[in-house]
N, CA, C and O of each residue as an XYZ file, in Angstrom:
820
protein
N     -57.318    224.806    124.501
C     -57.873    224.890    125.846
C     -58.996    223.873    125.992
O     -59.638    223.618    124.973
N     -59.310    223.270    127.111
C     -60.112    222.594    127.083
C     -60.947    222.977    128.762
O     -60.392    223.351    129.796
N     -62.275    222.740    128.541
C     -63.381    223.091    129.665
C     -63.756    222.346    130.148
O     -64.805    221.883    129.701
N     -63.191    221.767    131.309
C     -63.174    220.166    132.183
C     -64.903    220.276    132.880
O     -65.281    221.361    133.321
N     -66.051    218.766    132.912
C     -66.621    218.684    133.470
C     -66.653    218.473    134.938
O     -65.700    217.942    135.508
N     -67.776    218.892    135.606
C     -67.694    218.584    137.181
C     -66.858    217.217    137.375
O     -65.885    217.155    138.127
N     -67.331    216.148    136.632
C     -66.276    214.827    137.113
C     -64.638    214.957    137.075
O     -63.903    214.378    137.875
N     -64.304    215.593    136.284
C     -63.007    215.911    136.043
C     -62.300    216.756    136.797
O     -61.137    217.042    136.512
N     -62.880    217.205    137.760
C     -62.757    218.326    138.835
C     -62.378    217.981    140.055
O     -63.212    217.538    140.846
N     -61.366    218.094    140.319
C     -61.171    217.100    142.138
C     -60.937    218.391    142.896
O     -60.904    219.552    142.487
N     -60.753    217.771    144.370
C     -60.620    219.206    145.481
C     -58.851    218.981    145.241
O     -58.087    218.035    145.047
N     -58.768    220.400    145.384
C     -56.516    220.466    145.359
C     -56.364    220.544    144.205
O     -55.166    220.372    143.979
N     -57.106    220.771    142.985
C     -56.903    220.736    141.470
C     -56.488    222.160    141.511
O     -57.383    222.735    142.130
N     -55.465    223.125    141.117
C     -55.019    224.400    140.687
C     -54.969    224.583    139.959
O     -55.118    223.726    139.088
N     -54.650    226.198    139.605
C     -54.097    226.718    138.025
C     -53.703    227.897    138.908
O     -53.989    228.044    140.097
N     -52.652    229.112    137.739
C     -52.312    230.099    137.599
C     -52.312    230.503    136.807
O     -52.258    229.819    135.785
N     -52.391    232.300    136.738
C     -51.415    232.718    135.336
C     -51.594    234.396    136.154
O     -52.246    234.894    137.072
N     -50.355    234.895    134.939
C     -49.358    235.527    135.337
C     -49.217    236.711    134.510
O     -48.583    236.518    133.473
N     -49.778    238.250    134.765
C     -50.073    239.591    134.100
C     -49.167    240.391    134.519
O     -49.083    240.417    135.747
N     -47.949    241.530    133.566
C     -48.014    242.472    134.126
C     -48.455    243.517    134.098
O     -48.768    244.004    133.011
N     -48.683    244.426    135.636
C     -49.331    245.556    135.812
C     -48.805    246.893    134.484
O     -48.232    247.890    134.922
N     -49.028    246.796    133.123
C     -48.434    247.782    132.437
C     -48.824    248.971    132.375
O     -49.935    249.136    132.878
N     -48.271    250.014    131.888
C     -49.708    250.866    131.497
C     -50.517    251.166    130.790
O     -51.488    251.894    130.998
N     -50.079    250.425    129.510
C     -50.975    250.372    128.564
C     -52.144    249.106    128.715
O     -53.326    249.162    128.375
N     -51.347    247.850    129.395
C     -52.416    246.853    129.834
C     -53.621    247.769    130.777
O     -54.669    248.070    130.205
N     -53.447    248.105    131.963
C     -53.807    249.075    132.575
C     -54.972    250.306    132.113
O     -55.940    250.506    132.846
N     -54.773    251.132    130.787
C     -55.675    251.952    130.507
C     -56.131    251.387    129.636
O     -56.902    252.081    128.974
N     -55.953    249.922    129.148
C     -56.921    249.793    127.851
C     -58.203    249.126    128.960
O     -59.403    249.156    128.687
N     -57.590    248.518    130.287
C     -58.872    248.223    131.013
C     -59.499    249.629    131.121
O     -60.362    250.013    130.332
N     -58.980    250.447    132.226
C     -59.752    251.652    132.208
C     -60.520    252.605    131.377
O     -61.106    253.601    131.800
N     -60.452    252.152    130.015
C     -61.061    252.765    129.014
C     -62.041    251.926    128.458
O     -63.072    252.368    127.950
N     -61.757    250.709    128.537
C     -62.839    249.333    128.477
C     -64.124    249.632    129.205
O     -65.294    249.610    128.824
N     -63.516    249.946    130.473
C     -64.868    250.473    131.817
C     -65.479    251.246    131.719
O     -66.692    251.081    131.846
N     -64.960    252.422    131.454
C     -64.923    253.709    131.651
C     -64.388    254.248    133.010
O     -64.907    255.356    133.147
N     -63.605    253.981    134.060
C     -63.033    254.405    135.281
C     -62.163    255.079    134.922
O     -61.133    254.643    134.407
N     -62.467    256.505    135.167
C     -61.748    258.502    135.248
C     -61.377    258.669    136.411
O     -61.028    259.824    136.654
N     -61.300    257.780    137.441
C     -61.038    257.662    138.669
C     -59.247    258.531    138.336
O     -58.718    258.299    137.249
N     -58.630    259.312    139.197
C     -57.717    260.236    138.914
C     -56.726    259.628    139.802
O     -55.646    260.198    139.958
N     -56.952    258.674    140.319
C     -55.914    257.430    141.565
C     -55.294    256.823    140.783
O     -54.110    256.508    140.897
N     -56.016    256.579    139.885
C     -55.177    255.519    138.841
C     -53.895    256.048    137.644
O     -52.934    255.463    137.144
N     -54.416    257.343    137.522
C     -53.473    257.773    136.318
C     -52.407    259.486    136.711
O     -51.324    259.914    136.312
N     -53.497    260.007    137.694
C     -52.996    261.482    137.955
C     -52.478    261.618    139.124
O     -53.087    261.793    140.179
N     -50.634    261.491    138.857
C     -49.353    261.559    140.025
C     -49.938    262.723    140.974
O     -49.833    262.555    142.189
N     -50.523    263.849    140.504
C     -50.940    265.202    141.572
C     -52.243    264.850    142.487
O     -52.401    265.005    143.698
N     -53.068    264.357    141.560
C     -54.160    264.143    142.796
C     -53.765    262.562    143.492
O     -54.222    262.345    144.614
N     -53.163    261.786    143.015
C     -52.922    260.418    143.930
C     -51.645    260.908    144.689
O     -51.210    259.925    145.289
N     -50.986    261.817    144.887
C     -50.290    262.304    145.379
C     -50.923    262.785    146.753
O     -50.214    262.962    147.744
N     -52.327    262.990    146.760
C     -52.821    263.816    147.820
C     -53.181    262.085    148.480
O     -53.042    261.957    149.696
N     -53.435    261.366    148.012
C     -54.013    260.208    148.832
C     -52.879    259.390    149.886
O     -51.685    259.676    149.978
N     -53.543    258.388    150.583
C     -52.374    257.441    151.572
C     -51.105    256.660    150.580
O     -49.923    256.330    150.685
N     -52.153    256.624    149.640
C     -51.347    255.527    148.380
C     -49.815    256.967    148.455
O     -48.808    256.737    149.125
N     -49.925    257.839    147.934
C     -49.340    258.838    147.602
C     -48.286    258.793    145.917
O     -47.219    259.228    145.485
N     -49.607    257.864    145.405
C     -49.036    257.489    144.104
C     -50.136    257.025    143.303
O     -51.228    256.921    143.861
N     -50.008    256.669    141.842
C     -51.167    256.353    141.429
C     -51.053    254.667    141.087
O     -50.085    254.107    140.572
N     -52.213    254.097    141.490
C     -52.349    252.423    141.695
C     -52.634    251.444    140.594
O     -52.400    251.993    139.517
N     -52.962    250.467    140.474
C     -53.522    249.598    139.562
C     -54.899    249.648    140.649
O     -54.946    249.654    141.879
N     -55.970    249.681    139.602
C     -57.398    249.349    140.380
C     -57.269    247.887    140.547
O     -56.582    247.054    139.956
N     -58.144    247.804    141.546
C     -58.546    246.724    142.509
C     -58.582    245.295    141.108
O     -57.919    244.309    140.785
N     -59.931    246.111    140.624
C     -60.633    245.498    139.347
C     -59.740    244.622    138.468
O     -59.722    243.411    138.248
N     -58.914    245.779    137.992
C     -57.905    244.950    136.949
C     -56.850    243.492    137.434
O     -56.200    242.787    136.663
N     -56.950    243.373    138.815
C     -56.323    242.212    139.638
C     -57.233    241.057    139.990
O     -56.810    239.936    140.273
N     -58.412    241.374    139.956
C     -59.466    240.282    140.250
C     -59.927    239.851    139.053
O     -60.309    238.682    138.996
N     -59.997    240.764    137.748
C     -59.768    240.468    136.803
C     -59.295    238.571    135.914
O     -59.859    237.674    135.289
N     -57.859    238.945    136.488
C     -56.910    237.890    136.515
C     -57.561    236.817    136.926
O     -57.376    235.766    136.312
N     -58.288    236.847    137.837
C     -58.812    235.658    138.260
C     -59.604    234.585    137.626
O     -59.403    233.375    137.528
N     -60.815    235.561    137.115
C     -61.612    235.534    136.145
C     -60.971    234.419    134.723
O     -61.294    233.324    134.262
N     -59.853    235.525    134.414
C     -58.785    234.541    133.387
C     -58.568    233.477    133.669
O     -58.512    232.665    132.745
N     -58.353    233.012    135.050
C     -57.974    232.234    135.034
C     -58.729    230.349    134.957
O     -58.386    229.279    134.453
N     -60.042    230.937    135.905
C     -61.107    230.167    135.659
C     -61.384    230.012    134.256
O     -61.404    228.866    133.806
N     -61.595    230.969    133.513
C     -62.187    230.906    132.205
C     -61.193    230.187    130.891
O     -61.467    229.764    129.768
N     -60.217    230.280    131.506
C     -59.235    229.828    130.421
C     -58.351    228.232    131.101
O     -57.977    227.439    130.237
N     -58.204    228.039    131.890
C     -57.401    227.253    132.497
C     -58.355    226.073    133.419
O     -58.456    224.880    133.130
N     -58.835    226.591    134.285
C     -59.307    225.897    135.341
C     -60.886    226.615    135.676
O     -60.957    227.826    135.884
N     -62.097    225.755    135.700
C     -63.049    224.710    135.070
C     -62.642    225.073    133.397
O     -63.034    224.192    132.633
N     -61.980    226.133    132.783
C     -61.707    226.676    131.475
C     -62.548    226.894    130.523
O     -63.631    226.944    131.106
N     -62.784    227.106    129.078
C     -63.775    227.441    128.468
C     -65.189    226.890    128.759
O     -65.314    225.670    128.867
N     -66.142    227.608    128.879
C     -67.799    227.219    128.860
C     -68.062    227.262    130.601
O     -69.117    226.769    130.999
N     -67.190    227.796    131.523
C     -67.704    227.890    132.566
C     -68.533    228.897    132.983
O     -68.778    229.602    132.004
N     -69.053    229.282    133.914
C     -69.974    230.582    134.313
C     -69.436    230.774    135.982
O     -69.410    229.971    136.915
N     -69.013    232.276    135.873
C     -68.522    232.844    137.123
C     -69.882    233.140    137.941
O     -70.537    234.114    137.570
N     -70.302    232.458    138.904
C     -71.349    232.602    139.671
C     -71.194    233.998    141.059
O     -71.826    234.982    141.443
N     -70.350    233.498    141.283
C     -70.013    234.504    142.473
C     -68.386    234.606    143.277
O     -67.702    233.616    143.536
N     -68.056    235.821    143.530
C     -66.806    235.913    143.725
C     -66.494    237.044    145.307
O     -67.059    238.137    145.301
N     -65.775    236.740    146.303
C     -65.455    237.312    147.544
C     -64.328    238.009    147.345
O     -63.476    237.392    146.706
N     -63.953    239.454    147.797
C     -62.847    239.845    147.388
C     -62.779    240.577    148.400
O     -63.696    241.294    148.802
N     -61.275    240.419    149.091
C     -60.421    241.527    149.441
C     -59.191    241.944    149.124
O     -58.229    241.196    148.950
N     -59.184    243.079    149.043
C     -57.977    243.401    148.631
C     -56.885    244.013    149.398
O     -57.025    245.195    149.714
N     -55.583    243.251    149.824
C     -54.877    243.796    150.905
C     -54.209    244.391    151.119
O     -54.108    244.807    152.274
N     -53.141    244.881    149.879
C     -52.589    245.739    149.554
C     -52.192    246.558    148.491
O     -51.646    245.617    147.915
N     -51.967    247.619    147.634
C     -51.573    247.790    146.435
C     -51.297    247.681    145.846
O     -50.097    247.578    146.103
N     -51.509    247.490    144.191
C     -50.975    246.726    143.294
C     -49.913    248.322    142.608
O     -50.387    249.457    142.561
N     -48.679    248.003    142.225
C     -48.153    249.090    141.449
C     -48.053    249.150    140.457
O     -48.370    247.996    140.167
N     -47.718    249.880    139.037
C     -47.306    249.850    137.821
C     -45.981    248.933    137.495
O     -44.973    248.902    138.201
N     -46.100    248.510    136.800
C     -44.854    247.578    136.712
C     -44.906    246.360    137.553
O     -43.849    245.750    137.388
N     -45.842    245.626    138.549
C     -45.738    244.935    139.208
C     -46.224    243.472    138.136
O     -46.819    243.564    137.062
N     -45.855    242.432    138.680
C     -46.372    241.458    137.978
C     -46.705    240.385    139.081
O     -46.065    239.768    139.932
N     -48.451    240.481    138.518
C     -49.317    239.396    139.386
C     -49.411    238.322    139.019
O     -49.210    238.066    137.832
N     -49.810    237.164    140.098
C     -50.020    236.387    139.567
C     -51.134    235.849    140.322
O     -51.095    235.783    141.550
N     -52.527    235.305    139.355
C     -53.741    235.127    139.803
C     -53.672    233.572    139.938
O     -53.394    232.944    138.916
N     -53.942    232.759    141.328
C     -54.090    231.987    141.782
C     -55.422    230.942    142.162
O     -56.227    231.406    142.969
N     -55.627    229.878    141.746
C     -57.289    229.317    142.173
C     -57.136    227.621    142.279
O     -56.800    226.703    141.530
N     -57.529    227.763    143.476
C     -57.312    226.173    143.929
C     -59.176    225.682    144.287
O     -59.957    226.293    145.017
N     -59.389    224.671    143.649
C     -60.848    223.628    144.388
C     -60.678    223.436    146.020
O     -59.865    222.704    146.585
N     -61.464    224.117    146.496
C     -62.136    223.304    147.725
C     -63.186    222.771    148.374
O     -63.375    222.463    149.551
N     -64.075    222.698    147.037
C     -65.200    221.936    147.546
C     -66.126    221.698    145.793
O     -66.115    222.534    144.890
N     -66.745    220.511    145.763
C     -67.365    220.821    144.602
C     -68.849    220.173    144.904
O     -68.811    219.462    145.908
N     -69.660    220.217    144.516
C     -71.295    220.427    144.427
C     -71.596    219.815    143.852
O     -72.392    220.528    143.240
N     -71.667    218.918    143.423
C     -71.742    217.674    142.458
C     -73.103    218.095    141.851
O     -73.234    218.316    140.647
N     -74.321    218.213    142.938
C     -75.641    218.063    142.650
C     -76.055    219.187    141.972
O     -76.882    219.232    141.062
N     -75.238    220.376    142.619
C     -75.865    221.509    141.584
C     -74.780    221.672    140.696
O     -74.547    222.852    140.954
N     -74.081    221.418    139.984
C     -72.818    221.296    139.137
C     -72.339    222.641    139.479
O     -72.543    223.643    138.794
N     -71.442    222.578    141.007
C     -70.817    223.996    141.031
C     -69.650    223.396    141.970
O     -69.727    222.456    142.761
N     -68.430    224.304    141.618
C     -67.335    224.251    141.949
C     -67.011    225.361    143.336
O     -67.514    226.478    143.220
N     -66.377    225.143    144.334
C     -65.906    226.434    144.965
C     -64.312    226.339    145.115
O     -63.642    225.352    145.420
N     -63.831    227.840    144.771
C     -62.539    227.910    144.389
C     -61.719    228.977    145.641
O     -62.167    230.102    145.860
N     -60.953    228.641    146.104
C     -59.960    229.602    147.057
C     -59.297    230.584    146.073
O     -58.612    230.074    145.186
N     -59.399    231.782    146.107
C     -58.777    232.540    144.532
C     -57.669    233.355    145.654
O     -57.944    233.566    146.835
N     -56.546    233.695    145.065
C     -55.248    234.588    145.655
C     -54.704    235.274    144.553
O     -54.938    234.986    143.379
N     -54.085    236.048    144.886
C     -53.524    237.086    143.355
C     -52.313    237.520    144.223
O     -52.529    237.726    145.417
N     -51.110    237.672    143.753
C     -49.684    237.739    144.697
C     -48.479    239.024    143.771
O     -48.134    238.726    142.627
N     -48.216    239.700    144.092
C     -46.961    239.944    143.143
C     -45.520    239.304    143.169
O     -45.181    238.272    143.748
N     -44.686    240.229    142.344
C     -43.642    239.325    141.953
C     -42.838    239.029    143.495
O     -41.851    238.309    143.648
N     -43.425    239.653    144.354
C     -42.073    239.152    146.119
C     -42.882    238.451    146.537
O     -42.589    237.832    147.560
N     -43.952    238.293    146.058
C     -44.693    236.979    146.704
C     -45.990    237.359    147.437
O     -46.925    236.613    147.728
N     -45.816    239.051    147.742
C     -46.615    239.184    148.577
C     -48.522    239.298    148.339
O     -48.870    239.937    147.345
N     -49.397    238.829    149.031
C     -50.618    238.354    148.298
C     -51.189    240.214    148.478
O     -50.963    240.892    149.480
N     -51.737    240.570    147.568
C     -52.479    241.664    146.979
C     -54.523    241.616    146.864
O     -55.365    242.504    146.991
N     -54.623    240.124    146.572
C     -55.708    239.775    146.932
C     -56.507    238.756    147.101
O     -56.703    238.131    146.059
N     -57.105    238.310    148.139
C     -57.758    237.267    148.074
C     -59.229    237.029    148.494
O     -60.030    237.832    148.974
N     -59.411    235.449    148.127
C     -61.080    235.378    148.254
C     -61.520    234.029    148.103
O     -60.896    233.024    148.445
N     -63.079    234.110    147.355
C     -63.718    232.795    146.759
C     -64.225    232.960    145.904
O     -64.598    234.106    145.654
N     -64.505    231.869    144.995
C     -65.438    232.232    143.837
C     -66.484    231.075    143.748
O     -66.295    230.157    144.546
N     -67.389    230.982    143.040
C     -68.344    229.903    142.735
C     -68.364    229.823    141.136
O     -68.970    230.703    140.525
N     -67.811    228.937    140.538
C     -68.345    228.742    139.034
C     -69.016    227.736    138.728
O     -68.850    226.799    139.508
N     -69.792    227.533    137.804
C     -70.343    226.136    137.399
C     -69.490    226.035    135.940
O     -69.218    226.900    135.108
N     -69.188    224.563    136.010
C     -67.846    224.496    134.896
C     -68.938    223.704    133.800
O     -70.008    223.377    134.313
N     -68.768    223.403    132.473
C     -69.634    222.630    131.800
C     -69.953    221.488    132.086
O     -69.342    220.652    132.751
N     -71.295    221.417    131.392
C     -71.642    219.750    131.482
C     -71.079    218.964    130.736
O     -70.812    217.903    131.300
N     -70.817    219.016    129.832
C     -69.538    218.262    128.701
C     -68.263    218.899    128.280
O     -68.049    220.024    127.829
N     -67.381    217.792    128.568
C     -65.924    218.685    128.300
C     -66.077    219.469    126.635
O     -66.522    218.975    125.599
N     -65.496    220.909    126.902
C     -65.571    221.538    125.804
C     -63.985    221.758    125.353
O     -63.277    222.465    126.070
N     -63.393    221.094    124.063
C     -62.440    221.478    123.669
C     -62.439    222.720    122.582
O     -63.172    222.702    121.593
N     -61.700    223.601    122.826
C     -61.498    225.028    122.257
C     -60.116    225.264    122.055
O     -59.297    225.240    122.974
N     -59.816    225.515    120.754
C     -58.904    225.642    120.044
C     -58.469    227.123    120.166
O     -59.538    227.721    120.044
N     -57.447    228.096    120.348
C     -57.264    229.017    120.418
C     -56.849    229.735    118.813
O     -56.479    229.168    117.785
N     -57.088    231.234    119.105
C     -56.987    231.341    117.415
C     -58.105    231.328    116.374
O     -58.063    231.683    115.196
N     -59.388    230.701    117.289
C     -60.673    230.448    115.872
C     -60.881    231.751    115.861
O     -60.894    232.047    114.667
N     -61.091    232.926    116.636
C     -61.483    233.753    116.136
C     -60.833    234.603    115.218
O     -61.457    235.478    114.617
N     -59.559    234.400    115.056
C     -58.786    235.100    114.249
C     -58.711    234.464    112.977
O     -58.397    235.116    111.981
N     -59.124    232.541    112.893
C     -59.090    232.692    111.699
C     -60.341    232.820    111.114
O     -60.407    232.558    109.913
N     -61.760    233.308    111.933
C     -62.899    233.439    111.082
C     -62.494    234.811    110.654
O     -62.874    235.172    109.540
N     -61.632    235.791    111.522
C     -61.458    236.984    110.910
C     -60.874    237.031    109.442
O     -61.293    237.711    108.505
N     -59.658    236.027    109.464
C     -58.540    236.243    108.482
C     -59.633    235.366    107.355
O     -59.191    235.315    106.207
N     -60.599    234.884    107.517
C     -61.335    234.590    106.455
C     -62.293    235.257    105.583
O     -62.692    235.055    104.436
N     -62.603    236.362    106.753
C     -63.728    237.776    106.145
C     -62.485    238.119    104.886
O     -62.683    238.070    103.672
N     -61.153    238.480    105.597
C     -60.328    239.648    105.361
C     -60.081    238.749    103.523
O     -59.834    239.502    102.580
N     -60.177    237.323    103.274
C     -59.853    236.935    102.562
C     -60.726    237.219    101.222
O     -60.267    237.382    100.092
N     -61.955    237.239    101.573
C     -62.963    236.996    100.930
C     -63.050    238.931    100.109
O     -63.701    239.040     99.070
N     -62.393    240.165    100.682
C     -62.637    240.885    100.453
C     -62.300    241.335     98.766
O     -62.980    242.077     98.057
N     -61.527    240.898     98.553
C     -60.545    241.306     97.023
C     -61.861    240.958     95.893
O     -62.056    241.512     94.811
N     -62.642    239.896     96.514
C     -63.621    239.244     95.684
C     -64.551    240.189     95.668
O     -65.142    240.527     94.643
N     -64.737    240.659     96.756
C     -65.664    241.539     97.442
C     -65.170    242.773     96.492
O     -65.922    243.257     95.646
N     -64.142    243.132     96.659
C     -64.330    244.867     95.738
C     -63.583    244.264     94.315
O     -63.158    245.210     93.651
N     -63.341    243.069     93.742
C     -63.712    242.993     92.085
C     -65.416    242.982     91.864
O     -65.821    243.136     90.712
N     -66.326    242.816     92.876
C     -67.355    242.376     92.394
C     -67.765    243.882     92.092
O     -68.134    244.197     90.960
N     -67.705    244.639     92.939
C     -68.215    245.928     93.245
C     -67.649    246.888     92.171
O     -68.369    247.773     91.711
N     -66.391    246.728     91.772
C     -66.004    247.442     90.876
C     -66.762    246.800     89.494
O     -66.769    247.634     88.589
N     -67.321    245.676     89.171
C     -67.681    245.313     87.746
C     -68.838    246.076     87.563
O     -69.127    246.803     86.612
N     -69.604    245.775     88.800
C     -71.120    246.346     88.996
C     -71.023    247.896     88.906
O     -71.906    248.535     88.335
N     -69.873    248.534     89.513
C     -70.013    250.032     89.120
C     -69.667    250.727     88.381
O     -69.986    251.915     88.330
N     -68.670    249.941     87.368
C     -68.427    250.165     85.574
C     -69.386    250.119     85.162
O     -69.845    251.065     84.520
N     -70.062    248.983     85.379
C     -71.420    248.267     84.676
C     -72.399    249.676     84.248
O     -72.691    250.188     83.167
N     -72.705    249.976     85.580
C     -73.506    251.066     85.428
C     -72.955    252.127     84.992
O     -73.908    252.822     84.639
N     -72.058    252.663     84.803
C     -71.372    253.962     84.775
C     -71.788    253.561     83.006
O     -72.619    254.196     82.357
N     -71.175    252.652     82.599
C     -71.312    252.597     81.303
C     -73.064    252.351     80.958
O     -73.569    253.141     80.160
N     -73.545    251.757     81.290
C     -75.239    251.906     81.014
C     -75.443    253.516     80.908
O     -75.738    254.142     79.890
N     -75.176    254.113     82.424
C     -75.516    255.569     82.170
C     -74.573    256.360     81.364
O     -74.706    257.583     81.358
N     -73.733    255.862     80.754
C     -72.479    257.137     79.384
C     -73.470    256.949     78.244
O     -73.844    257.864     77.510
N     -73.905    255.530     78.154
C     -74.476    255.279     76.599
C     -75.874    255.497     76.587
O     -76.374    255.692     75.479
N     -76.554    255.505     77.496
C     -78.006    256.365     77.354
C     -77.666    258.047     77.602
O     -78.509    258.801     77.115
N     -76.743    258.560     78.170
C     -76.612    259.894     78.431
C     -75.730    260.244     76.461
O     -76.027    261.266     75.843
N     -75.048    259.516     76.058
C     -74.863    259.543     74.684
C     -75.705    259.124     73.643
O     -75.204    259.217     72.523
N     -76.531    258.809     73.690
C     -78.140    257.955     72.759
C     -79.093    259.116     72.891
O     -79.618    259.461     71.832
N     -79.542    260.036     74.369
C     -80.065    261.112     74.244
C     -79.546    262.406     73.835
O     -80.331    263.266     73.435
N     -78.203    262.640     73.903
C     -77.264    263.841     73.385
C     -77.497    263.777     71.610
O     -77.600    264.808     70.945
N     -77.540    262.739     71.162
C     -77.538    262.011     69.629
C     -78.626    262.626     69.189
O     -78.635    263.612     68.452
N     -79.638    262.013     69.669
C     -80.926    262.289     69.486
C     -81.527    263.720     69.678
O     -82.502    264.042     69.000
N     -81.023    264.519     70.506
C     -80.998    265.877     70.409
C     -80.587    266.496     69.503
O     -81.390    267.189     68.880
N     -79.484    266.474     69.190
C     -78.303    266.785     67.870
C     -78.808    266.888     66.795
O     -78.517    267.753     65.969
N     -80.066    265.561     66.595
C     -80.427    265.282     65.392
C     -81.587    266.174     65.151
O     -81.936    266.572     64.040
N     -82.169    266.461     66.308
C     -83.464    267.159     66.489
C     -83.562    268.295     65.754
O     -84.305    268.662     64.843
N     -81.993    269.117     66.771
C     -82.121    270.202     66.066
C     -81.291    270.853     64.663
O     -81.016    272.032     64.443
N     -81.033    269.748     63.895
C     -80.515    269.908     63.097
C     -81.383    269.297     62.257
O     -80.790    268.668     61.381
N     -82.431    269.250     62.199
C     -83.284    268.594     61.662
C     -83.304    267.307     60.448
O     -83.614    267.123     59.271
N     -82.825    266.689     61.465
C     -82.089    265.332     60.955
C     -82.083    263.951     61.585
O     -81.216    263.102     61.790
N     -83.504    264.067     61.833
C     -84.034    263.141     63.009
C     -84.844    262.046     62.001
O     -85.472    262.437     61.017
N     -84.752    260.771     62.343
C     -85.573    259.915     61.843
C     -86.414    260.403     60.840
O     -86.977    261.470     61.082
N     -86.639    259.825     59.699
C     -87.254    260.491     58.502
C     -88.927    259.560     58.667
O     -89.116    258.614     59.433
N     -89.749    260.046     57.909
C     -91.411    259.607     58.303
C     -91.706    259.130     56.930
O     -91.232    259.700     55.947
N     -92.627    257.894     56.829
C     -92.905    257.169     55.707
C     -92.955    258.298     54.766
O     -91.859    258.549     54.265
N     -93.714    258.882     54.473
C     -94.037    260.177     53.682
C     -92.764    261.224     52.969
O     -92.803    261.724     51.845
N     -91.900    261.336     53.773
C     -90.537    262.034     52.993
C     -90.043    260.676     52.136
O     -89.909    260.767     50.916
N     -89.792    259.475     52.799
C     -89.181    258.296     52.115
C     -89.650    258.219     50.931
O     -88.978    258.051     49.913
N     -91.425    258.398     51.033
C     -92.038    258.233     49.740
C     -91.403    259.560     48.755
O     -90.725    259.364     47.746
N     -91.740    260.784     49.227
C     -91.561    261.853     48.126
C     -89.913    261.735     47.648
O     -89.470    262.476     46.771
């Protein structure tokens, strides 16, 4: 991915991309949030509403948008300044959006972009639209996808090292404490068997 500077930015420059409404996509947002909102998941009470069904929140569609700036278009290192939203009609389960953002004006002086944003499902029909304001970076930022997984897969590598070390160190000790817990048992033994270290004086007699 790469994070285009204001120069690189013309008016009519687009992007898309393209989510579907699942339900597991769906409640891992709602559990992300915390929204218990009962529209979204419970057929009996969204049953009582106009919807007369339960919806995709608003959120999880404007969402998309967000993605799309951030990943695509100004793309990594931008900052979402401000965003206009309406939303025109319902998004359903199973539907597949697609979040839309075209340049129409850019700001040269204050390094800010303004974007026409639309979000549509699969018949085309638009679900939501608006504006946004981002400021995209001051230097193109190229970003490789994946780094974070391989700083992960590098922890995950390092671990085996990680519990040989831990296991030497806790023999280590286990055995320090057998052979002083056996050096004082000894030494007891001897005590009372009176057979403990002998004193210049017996050596002599």
């Amino acid at each position: 991915m790469t994070g285009l500077a204001i120069d690189r930015i013309h008016v009519g420059d687009r992007a898309e991309l393209s989510r579907v409404a699942s339900s597991s996509n769906v409640s891992e947002f709602l559990d992300s949030v915390g929204d218990r909102n009962p529209l979204h998941h419970d057929s009996r009470v969204a049953g009582t509403t106009r919807f007369a069904r339960p919806i995709v929140p608003g959120m999880w569609t404007a969402s998309l948008v967000a993605a799309v700036l951030g990943t695509k278009l100004p793309g990594p290192g931008c900052v979402y300044v401000a965003q206009s939203i309406e939303f025109t009609r319902p998004v359903d389960f199973g539907d597949t959006i697609t979040a839309r953002v075209e340049v129409v004006e850019r700001l040269v002086e204050h390094n800010r972009v303004r974007f026409k944003t639309v979000c549509v499902n699969q018949r085309g029909e638009i679900v939501m639209r608006g504006e946004a304001v981002v400021l995209p970076p001051k230097v193109e930022i190229s970003y490789a996808e994946g780094v974070t997984n391989n700083i992960a897969w590098l922890e995950w590598s390092r671990l085996p090292y990680q519990w040989a070390t831990e296991a030497v160190t806790s023999w280590t000790r286990f055995y320090a404490a057998a052979l002083g817990a056996w050096s004082a048992s000894a030494d007891s033994a001897r005590s009372m068997t009176g057979q403990g270290p002998k004193t210049p004086t017996e050596t002599e007699a």
